[in-house]
C-alpha positions as CSV (number, residue, x, y, z in Angstrom):
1,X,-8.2,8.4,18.1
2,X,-6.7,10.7,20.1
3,X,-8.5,10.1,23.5
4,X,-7.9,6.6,23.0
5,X,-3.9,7.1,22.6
6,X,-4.2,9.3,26.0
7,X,-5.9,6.7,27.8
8,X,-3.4,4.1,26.6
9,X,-0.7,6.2,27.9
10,X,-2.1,6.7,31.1
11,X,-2.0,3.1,31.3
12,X,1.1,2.7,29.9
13,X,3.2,0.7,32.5
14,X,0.6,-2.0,32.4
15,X,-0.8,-1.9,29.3
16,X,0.4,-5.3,27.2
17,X,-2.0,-5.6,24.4
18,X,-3.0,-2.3,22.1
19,X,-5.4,-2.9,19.3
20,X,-6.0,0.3,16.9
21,X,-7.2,-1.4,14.0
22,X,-9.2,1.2,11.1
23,X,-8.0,3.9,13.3
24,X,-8.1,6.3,10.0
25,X,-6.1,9.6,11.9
26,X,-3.3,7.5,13.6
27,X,-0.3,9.3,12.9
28,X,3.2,8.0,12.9
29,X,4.2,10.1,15.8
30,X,1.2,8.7,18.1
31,X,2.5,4.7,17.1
32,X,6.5,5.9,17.8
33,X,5.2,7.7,20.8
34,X,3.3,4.7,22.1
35,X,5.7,2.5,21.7
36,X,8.2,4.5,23.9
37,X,5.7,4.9,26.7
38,X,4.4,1.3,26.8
39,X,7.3,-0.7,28.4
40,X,5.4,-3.8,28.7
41,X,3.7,-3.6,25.3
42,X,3.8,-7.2,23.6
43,X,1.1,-7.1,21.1
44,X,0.3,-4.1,18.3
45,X,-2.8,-4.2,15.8
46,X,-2.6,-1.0,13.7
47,X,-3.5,-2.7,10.5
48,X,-5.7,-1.0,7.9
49,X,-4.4,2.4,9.4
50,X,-3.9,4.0,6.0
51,X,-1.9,7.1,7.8
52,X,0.8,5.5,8.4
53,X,3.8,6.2,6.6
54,X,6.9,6.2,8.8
55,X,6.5,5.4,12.4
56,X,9.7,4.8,14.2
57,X,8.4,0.9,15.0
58,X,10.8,-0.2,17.6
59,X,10.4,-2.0,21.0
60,X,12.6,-4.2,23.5
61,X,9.8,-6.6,24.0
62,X,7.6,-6.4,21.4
63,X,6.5,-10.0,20.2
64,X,3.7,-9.1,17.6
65,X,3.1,-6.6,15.3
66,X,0.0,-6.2,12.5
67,X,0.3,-3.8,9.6
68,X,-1.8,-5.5,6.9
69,X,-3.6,-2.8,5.0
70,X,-1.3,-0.2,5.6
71,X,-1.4,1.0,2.3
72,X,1.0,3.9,3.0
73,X,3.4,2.5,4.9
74,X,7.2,2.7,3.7
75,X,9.5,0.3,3.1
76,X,11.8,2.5,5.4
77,X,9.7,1.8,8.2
78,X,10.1,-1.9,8.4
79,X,13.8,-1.4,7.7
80,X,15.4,-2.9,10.7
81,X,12.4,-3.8,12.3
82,X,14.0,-7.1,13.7
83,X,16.7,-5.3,14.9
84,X,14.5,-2.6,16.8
85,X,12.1,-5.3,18.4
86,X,14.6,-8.1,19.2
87,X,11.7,-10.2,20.6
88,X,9.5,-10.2,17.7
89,X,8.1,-13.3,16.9
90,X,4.7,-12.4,14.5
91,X,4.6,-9.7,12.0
92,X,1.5,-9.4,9.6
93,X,2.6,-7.3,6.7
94,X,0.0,-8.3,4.0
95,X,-1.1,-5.7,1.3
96,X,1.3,-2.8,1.7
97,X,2.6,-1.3,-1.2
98,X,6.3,-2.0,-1.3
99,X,8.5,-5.2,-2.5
100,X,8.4,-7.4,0.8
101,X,10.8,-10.0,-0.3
102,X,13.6,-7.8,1.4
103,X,11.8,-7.9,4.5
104,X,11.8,-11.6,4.4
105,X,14.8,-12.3,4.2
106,X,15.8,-10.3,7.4
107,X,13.5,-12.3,9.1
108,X,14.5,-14.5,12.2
109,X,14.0,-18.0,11.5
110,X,11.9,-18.2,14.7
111,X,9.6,-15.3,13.6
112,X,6.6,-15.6,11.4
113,X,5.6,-13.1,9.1
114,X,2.9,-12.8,7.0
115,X,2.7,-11.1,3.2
116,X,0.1,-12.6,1.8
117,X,-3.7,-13.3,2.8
118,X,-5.0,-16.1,1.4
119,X,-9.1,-15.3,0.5
């Protein structure tokens, strides 16, 4: 994981599109620090990283966002997330362990976000 999070910093001012799906050491400080390294960064797959707990999860152009499966993740994480990633348009929250009608309801009417998985 942590090779990968280097190389995705050295490409940092073009990199767009990050996918570090069942990445099972991600660490809340690696996600923050990506995300205020990448400038461009418009898409984030981290679901069914079980390490994550708090991340600071906050962006100026972020447009997508997948945390499905992140069992551990806090409510206090998502807090504000509209507010911190003004451009969000597509959140994926499925199957983490805290009440996610709050989130809902601070949604964006022109945002999608997903809490449950139909299988």
């Amino acid at each position: 994981v942590q090779s990968s999070i280097e190389n995705a910093l050295l490409a940092s001012a073009s990199l767009r599109t990050l996918e570090l799906t069942t990445s099972q050491k991600l660490a809340d400080g690696a996600v923050t620090q990506l995300l205020e390294n990448c400038p461009n960064l418009s898409f984030l797959d981290v679901g069914h990283c079980c390490q994550l707990v708090e991340p600071r999860l906050a962006h100026p152009i972020l447009e997508t966002i997948l945390l499905s499966f992140c069992v551990n993740l806090r409510e206090s994480a998502v807090t504000g997330l509209f507010d911190n990633c003004p451009r969000l348009r597509y959140v994926e929250i499925a199957v983490c362990m805290f009440d996610m009608t709050k989130f809902q309801r601070t949604c964006r009417p022109e945002c999608t976000v997903v809490v449950n998985f139909d299988f």
